[in-house]
Short mmCIF file of the C-alpha atoms (twelve columns), coordinates in Angstrom:
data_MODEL
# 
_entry.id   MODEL 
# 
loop_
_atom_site.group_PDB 
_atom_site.id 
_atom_site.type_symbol 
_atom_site.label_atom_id 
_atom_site.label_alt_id 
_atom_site.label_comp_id 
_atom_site.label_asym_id 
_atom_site.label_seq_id 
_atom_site.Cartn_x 
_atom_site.Cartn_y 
_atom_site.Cartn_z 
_atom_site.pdbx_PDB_model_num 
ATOM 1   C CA . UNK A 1   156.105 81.330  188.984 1 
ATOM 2   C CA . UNK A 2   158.384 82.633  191.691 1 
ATOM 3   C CA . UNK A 3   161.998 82.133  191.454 1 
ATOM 4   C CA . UNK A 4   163.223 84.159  194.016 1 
ATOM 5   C CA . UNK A 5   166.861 83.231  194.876 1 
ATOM 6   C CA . UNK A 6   170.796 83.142  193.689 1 
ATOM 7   C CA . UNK A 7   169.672 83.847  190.140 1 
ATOM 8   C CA . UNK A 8   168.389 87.588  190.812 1 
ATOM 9   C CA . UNK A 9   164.924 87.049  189.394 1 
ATOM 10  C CA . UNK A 10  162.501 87.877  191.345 1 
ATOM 11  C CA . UNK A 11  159.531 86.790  189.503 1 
ATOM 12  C CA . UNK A 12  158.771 85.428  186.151 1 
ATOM 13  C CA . UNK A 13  155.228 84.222  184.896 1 
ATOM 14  C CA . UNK A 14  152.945 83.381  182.111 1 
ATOM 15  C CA . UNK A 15  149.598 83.577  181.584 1 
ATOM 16  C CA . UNK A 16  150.059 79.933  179.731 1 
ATOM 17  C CA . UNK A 17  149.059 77.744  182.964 1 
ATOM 18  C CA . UNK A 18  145.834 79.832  183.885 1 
ATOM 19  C CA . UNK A 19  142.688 79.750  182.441 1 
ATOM 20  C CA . UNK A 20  140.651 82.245  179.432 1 
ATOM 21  C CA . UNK A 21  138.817 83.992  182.297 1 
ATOM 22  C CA . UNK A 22  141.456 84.977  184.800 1 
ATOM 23  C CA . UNK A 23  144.373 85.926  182.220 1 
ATOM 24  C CA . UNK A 24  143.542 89.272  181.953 1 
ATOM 25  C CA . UNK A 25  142.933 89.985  185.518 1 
ATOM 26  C CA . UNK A 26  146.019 88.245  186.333 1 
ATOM 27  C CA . UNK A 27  148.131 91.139  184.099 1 
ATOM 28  C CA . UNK A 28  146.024 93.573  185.523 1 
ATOM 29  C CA . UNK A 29  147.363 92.492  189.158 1 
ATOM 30  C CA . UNK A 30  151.076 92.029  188.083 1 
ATOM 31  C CA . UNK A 31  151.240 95.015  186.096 1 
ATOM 32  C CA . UNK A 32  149.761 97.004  189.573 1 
ATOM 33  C CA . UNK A 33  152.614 95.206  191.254 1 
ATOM 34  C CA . UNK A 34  155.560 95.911  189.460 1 
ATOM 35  C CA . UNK A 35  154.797 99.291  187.497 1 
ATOM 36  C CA . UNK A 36  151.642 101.065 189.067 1 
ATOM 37  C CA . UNK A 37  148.076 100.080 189.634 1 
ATOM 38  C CA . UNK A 38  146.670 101.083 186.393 1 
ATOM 39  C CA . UNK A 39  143.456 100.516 184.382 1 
ATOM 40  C CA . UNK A 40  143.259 98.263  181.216 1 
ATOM 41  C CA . UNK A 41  140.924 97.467  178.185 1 
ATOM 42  C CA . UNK A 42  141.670 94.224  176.452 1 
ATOM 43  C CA . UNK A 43  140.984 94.240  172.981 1 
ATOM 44  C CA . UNK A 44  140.618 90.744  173.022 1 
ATOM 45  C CA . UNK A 45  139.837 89.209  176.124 1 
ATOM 46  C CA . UNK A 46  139.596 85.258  174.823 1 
ATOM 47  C CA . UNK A 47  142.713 85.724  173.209 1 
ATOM 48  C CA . UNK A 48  144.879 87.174  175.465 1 
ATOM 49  C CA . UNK A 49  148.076 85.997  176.655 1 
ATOM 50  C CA . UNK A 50  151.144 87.770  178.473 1 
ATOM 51  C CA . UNK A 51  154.126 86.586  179.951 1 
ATOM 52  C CA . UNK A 52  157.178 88.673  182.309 1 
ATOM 53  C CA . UNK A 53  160.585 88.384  183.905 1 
ATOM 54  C CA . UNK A 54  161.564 90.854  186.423 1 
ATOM 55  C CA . UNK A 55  165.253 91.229  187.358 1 
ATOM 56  C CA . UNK A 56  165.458 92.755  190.166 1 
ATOM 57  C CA . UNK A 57  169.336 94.803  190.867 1 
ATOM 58  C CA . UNK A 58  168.643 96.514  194.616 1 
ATOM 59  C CA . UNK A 59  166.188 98.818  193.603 1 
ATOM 60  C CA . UNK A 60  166.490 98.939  190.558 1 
ATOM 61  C CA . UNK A 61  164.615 96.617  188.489 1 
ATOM 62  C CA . UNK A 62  164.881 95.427  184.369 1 
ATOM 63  C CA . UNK A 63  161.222 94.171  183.232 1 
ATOM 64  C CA . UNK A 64  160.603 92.356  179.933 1 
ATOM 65  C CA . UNK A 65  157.108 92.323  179.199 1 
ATOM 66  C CA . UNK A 66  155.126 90.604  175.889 1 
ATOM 67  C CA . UNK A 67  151.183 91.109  175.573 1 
ATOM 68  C CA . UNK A 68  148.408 92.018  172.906 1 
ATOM 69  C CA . UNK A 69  146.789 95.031  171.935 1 
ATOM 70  C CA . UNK A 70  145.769 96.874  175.095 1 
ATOM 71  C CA . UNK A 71  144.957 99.988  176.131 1 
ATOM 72  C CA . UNK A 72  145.599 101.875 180.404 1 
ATOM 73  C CA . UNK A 73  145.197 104.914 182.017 1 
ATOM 74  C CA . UNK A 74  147.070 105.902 185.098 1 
ATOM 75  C CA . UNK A 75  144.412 108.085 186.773 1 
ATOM 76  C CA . UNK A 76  144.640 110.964 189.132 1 
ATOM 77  C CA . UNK A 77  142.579 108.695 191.244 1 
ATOM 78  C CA . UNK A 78  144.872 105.652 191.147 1 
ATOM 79  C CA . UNK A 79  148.012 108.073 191.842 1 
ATOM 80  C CA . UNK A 80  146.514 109.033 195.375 1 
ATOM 81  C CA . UNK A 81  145.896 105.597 195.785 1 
ATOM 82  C CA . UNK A 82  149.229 104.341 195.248 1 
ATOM 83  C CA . UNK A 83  152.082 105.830 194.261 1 
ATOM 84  C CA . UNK A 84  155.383 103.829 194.328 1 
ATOM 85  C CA . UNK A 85  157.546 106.776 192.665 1 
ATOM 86  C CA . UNK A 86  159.265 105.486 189.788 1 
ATOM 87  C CA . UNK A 87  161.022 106.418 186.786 1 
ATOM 88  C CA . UNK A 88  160.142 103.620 183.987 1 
ATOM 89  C CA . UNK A 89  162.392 104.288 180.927 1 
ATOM 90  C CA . UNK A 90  160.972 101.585 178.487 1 
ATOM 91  C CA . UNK A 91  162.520 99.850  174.775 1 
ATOM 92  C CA . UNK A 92  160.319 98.687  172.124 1 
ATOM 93  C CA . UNK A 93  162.087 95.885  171.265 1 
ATOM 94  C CA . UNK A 94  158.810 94.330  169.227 1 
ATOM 95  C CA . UNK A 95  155.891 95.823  167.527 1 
ATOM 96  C CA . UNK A 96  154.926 99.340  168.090 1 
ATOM 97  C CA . UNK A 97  152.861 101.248 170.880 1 
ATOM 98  C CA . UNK A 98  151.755 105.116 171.855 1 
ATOM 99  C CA . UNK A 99  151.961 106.805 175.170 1 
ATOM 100 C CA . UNK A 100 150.536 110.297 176.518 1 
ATOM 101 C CA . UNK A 101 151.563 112.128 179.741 1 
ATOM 102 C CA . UNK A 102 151.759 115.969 180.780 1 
ATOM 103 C CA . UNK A 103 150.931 116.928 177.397 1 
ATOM 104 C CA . UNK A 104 153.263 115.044 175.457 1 
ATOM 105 C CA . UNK A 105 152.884 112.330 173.131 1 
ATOM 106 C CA . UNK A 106 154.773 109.701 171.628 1 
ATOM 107 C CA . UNK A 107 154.480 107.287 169.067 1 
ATOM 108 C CA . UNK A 108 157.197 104.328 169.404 1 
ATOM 109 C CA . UNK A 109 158.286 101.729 166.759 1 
ATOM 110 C CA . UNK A 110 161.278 99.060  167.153 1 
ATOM 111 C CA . UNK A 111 164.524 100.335 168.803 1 
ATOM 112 C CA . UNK A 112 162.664 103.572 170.559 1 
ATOM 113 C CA . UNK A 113 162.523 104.328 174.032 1 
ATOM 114 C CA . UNK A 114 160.237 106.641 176.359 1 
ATOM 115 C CA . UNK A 115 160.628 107.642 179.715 1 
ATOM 116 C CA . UNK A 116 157.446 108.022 181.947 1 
ATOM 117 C CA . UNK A 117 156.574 108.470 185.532 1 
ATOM 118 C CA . UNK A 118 154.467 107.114 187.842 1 
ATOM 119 C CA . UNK A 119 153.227 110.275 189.853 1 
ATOM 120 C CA . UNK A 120 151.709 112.157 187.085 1 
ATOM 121 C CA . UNK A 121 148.891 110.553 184.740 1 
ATOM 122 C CA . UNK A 122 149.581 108.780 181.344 1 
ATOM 123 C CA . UNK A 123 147.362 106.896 178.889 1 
ATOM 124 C CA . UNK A 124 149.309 104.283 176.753 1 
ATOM 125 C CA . UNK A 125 147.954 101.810 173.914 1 
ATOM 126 C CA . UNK A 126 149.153 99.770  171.013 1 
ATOM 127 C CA . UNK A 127 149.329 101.338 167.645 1 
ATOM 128 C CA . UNK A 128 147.786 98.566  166.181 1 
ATOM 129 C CA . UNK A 129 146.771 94.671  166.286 1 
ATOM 130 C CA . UNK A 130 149.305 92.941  164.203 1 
ATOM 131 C CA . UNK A 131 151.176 90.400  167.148 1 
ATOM 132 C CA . UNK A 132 152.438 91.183  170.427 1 
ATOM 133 C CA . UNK A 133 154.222 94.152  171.816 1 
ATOM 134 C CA . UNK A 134 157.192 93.480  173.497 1 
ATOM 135 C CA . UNK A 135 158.821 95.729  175.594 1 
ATOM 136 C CA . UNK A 136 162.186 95.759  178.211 1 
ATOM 137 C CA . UNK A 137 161.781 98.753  181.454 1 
ATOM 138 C CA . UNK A 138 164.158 100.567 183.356 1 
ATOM 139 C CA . UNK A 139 162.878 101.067 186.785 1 
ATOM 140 C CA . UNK A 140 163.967 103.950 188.902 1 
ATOM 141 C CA . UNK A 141 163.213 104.878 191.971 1 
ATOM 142 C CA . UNK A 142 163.004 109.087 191.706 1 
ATOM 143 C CA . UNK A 143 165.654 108.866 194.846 1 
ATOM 144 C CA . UNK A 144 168.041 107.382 192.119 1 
ATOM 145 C CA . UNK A 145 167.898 108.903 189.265 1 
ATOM 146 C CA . UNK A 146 170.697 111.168 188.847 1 
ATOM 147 C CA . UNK A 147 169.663 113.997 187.595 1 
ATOM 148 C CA . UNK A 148 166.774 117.088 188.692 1 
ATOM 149 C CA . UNK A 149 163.621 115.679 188.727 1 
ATOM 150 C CA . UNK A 150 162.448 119.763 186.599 1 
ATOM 151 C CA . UNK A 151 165.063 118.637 183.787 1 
ATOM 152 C CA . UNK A 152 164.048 114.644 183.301 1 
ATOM 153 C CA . UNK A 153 160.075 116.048 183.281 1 
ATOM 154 C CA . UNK A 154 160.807 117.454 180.129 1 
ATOM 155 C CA . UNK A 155 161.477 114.181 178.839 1 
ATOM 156 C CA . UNK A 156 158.406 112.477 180.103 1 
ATOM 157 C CA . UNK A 157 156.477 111.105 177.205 1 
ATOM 158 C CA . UNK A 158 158.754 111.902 174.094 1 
ATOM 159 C CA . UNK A 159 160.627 109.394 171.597 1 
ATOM 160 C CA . UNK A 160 163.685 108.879 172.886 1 
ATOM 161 C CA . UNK A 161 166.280 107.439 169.811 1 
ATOM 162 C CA . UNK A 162 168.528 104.793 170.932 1 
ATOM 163 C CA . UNK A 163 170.383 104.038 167.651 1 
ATOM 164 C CA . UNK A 164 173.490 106.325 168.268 1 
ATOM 165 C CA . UNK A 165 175.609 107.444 171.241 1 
ATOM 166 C CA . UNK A 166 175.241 106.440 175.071 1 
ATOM 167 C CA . UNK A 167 171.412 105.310 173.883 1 
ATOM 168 C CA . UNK A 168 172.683 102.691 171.849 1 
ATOM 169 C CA . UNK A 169 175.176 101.938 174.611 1 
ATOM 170 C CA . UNK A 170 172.339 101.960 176.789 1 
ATOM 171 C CA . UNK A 171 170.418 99.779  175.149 1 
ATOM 172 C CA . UNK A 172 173.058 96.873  174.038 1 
ATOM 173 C CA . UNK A 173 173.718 96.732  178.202 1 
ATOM 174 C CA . UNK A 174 169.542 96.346  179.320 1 
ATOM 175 C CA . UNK A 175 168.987 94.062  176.741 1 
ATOM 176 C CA . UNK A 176 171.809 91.462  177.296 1 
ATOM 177 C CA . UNK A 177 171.390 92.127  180.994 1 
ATOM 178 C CA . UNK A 178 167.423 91.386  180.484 1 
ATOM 179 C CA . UNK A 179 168.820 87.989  178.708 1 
ATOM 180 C CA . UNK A 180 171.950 87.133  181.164 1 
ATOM 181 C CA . UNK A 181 171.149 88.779  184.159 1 
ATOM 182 C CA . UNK A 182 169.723 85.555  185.532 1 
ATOM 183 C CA . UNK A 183 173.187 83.754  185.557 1 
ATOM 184 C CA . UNK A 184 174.430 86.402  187.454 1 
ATOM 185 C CA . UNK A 185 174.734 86.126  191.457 1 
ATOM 186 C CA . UNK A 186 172.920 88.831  194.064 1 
ATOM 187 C CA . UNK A 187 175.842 90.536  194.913 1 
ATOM 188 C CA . UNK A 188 177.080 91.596  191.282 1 
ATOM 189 C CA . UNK A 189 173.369 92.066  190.220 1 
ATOM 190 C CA . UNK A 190 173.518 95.226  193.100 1 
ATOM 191 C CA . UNK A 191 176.653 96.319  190.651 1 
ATOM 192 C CA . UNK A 192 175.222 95.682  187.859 1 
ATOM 193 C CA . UNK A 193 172.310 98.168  189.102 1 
ATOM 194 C CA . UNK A 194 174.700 100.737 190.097 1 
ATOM 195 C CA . UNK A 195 175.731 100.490 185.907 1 
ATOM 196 C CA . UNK A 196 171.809 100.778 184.981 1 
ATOM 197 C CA . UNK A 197 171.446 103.784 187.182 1 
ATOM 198 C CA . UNK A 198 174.555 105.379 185.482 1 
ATOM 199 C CA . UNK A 199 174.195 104.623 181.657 1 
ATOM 200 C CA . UNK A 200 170.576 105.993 181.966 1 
ATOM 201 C CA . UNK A 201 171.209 109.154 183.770 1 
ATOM 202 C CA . UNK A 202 173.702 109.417 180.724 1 
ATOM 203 C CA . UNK A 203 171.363 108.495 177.994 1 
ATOM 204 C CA . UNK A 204 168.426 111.297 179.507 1 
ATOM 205 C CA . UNK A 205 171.380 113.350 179.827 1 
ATOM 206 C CA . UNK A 206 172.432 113.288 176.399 1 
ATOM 207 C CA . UNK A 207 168.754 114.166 175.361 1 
ATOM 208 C CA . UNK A 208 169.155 117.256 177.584 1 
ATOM 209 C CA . UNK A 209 172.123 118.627 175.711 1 
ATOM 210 C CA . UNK A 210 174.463 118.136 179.080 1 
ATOM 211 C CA . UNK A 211 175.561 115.646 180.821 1 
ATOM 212 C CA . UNK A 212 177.521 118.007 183.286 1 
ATOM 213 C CA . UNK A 213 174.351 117.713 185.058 1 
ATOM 214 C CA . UNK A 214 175.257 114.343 186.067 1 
ATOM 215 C CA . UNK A 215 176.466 114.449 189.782 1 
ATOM 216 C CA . UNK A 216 180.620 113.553 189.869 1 
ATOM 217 C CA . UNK A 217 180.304 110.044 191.270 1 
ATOM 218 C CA . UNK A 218 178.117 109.160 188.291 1 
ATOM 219 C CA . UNK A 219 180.279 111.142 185.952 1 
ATOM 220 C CA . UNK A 220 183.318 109.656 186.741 1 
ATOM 221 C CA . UNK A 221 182.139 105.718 187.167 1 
ATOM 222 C CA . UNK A 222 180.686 106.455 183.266 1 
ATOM 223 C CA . UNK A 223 184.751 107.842 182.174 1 
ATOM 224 C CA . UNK A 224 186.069 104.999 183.624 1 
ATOM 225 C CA . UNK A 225 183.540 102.290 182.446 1 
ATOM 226 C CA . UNK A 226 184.860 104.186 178.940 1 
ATOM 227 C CA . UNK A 227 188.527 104.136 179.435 1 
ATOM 228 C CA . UNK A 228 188.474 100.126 180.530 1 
ATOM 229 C CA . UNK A 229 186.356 99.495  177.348 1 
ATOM 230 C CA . UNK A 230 189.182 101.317 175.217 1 
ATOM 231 C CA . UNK A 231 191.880 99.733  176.995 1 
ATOM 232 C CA . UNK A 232 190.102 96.689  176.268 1 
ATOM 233 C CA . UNK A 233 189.871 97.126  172.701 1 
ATOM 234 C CA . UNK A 234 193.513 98.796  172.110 1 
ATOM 235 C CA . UNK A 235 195.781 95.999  173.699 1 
ATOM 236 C CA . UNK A 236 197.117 94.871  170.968 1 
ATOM 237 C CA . UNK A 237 198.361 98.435  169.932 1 
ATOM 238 C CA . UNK A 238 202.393 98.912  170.879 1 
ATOM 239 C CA . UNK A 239 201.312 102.424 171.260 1 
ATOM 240 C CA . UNK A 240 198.320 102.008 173.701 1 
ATOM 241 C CA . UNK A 241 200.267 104.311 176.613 1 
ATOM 242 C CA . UNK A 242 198.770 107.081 179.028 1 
ATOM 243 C CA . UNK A 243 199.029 109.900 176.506 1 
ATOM 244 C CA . UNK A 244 197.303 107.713 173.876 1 
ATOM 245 C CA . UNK A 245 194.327 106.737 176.862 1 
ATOM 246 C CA . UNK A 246 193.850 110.371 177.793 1 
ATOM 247 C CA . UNK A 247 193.780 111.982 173.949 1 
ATOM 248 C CA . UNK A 248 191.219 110.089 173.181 1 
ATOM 249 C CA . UNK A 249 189.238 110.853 176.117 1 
ATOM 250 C CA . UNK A 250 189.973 114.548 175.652 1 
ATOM 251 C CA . UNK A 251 191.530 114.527 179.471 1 
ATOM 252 C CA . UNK A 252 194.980 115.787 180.507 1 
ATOM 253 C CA . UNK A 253 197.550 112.369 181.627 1 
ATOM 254 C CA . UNK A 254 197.113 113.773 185.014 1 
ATOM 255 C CA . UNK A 255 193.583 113.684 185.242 1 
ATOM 256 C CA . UNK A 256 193.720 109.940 183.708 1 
ATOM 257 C CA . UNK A 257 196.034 108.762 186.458 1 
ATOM 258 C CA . UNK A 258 194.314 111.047 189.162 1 
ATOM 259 C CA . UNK A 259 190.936 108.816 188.044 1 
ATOM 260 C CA . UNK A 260 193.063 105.110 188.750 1 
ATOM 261 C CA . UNK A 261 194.459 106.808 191.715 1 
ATOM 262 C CA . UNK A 262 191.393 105.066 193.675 1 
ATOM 263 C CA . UNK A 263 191.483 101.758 192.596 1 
ATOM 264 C CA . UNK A 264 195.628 101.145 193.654 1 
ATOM 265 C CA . UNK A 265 197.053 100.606 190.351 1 
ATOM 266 C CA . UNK A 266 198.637 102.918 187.938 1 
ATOM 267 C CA . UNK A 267 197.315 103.219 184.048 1 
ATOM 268 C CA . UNK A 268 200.382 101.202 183.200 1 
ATOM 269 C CA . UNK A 269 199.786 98.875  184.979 1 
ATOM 270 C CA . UNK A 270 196.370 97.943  184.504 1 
ATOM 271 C CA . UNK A 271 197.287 97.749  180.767 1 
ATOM 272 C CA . UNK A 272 199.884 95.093  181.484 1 
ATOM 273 C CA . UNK A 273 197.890 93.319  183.785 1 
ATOM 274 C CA . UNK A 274 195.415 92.568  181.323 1 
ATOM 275 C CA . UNK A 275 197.906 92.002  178.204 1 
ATOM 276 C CA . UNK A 276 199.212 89.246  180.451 1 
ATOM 277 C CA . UNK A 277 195.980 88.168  181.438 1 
ATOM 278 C CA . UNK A 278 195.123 87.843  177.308 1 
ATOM 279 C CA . UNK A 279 198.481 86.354  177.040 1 
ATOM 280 C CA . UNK A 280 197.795 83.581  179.892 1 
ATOM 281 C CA . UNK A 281 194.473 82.573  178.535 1 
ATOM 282 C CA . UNK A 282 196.114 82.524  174.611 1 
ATOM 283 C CA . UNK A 283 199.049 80.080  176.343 1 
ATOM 284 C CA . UNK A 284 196.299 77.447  177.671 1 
ATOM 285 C CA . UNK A 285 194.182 77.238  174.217 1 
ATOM 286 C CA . UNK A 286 195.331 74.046  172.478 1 
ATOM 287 C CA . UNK A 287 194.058 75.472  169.196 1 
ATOM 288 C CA . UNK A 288 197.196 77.963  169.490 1 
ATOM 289 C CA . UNK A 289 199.817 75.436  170.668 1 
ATOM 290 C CA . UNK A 290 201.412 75.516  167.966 1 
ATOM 291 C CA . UNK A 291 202.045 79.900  167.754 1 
ATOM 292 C CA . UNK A 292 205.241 81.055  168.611 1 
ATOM 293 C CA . UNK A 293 205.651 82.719  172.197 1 
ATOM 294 C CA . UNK A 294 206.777 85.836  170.636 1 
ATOM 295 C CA . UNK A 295 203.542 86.164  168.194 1 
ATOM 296 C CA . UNK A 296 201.310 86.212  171.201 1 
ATOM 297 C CA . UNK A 297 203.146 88.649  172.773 1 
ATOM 298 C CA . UNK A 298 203.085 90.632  169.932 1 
ATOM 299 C CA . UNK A 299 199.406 90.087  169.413 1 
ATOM 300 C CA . UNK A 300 198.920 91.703  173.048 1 
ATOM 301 C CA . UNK A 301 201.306 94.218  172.653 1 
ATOM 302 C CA . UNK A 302 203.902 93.413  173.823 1 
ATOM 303 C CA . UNK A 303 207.271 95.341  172.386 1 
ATOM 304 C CA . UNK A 304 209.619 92.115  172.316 1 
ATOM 305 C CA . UNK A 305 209.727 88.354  173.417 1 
ATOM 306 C CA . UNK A 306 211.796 89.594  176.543 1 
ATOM 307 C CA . UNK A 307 209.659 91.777  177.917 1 
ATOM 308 C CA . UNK A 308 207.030 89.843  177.698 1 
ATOM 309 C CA . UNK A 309 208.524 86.674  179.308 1 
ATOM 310 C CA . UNK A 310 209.911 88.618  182.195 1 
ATOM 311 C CA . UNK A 311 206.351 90.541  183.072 1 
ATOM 312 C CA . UNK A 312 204.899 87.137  182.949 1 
ATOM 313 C CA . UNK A 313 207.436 85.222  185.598 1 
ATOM 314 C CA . UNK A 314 206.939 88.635  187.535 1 
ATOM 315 C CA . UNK A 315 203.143 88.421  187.429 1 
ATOM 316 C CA . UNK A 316 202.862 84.335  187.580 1 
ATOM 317 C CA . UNK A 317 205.844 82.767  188.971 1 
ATOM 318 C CA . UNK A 318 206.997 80.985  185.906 1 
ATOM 319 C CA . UNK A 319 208.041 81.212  182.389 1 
ATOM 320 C CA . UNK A 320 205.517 81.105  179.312 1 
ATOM 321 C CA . UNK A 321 206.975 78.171  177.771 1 
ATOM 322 C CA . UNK A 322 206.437 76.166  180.937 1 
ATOM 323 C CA . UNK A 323 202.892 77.741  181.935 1 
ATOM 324 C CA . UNK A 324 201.880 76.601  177.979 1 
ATOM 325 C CA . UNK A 325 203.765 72.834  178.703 1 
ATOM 326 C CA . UNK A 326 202.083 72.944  182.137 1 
ATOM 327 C CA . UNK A 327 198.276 73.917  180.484 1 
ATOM 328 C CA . UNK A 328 198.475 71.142  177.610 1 
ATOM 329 C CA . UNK A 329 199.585 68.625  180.437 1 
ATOM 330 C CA . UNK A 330 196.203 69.441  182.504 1 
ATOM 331 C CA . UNK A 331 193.995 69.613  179.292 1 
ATOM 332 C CA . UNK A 332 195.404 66.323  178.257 1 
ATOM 333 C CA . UNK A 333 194.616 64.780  181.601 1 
ATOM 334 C CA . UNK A 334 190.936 65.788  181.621 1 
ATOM 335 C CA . UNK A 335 190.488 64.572  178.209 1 
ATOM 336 C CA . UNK A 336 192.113 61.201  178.976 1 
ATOM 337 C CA . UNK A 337 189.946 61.257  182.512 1 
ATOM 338 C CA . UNK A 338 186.657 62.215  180.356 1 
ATOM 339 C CA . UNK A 339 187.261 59.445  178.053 1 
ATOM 340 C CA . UNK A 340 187.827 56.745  180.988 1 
ATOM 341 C CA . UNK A 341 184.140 57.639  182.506 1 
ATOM 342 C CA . UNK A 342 182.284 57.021  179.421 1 
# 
């Protein structure tokens, strides 16, 4: 089914609605559509059954695929054919599989990934017959990928871990965007893919023993993606100041503010702006109506009671106390509005 639209997927099917005899001829099509024409033995022909979601992020595209034991070749053949010149960096995320290509091999279990490429041959199969393999793939065009096509060949076909480091990173992110991209609208989808590109130049990277490979515009969007997260996690520390952001970053306090430069606001500031913003949302939770103003300052941060209420009128034109009175008279309203419809 094609569900082309505000949700960002551009197609997602299963083989449940069709009959025996054209399930595995409908993969074969699909999988020539949105990877590379390949060929494919079926184990199992009578019992086969597949199903896919492609999210497409401008260009970039996250596939989730789930199908039995299965073997394909990319030929020479089918590469002068068609060639659609992409990086695939796939997850096992169920079952286990093998793949071959310029010499390499790899054998992949749960949690593994393996980069491959569309221009040069491969072979790939299941390692066995016990239930479905499921798998999640990074597409990349080769005009994307951020780093010399010489250095990512020598990754082409090897186990790549993604338990520690930017692969586990890298792996959290495609596999909650593979489940939540959906919700998301077009235009932050094409941001989203601008994040894909990034974390997995980083992740081959790492593999390569240097990420100073990495053009500057990459490097930089992955520091700062790393800084907010940091912030993010440290507001409730007193302490959480420029010095403390660039230490553990292992960057000088000029270079941190030199990186915010671009976005208009100074470190400081974007750590207050979001201690308020914690604050704000803390304020409207009836479940904490009852906490004093100065403990949820002082769970954000915030060195005393004063300071806090005086950033807040500054940032939202009136006082705690009356943005919390103001919040439980709205809640209260749509609860008693709620219970008049029923």
């Amino acid at each position: 089914m094609d569900t082309a639209g505000s949700s960002g997927v551009r197609f997602e099917a299963s083989t449940d609605s069709l009959p025996e005899g054209e399930r595995c001829d409908w993969f074969h099509e699909v999988i020539a559509g949105e990877i590379a024409p390949v060929r494919i033995a079926v184990e199992r022909p009578a019992d086969f059954r597949a199903d896919l979601a492609v999210l497409d992020l401008g260009g970039v595209k996250v596939s989730t695929f789930s199908y039995p034991a299965l073997r394909s070749w990319r030929t020479p053949a089918l590469i002068r054919r068609s060639d659609p010149e992409i990086y695939s960096l796939a997850l096992m995320t169920e079952s286990s599989m093998w793949i071959s290509q310029r010499r390499t091999e790899a054998h992949l279990k749960h949690g593994d990934a393996v980069l491959f490429d569309s221009s040069h041959p491969y072979q790939a199969g299941t390692a066995g017959r016990d239930g479905a393999v499921r798998v999640t793939i990074v597409q990349l065009p080769r005009t994307r990928m951020p780093l010399p096509a010489d250095r990512v060949d020598r990754l082409l076909a090897g186990r790549l871990s993604t338990q520690a480091g930017t692969g586990a990173i890298w792996r959290t992110f495609v596999t909650a965007l593979a489940a939540h991209g959906p919700d998301c609208a077009p235009p932050g989808l094409e941001r989203l893919g601008t994040v894909v590109v990034d974390l997995t130049g980083e992740f081959l990277a790492q593999h390569l023993g240097s990420s100073d490979e990495l053009p500057a515009p990459n490097r930089r969007r992955l520091l700062m993606r790393r800084i907010d997260t940091f912030i993010d996690g440290n507001l409730g520390d007193p302490g959480l100041a420029p010095g403390t952001i660039a230490a553990a970053h292992h960057i000088s306090v000029r270079y941190l503010h030199h990186l915010f430069r671009p976005d208009g606001q100074s470190v400081a500031a974007t750590v207050r702006r979001r201690r308020l913003a914690r604050c704000r949302a803390d304020l409207a939770r009836p479940e904490l109506a009852a906490l004093p103003l100065d403990a949820i300052a002082a769970r954000w941060g915030f060195s005393s009671t004063t300071v806090f209420g005086r950033a807040f009128r500054t940032a939202y034109g009136t006082t705690p106390g009356e943005f919390r009175k103001q919040a439980a008279r709205t809640a209260a309203l749509r609860t008693s509005s709620a219970n008049a419809a029923r």
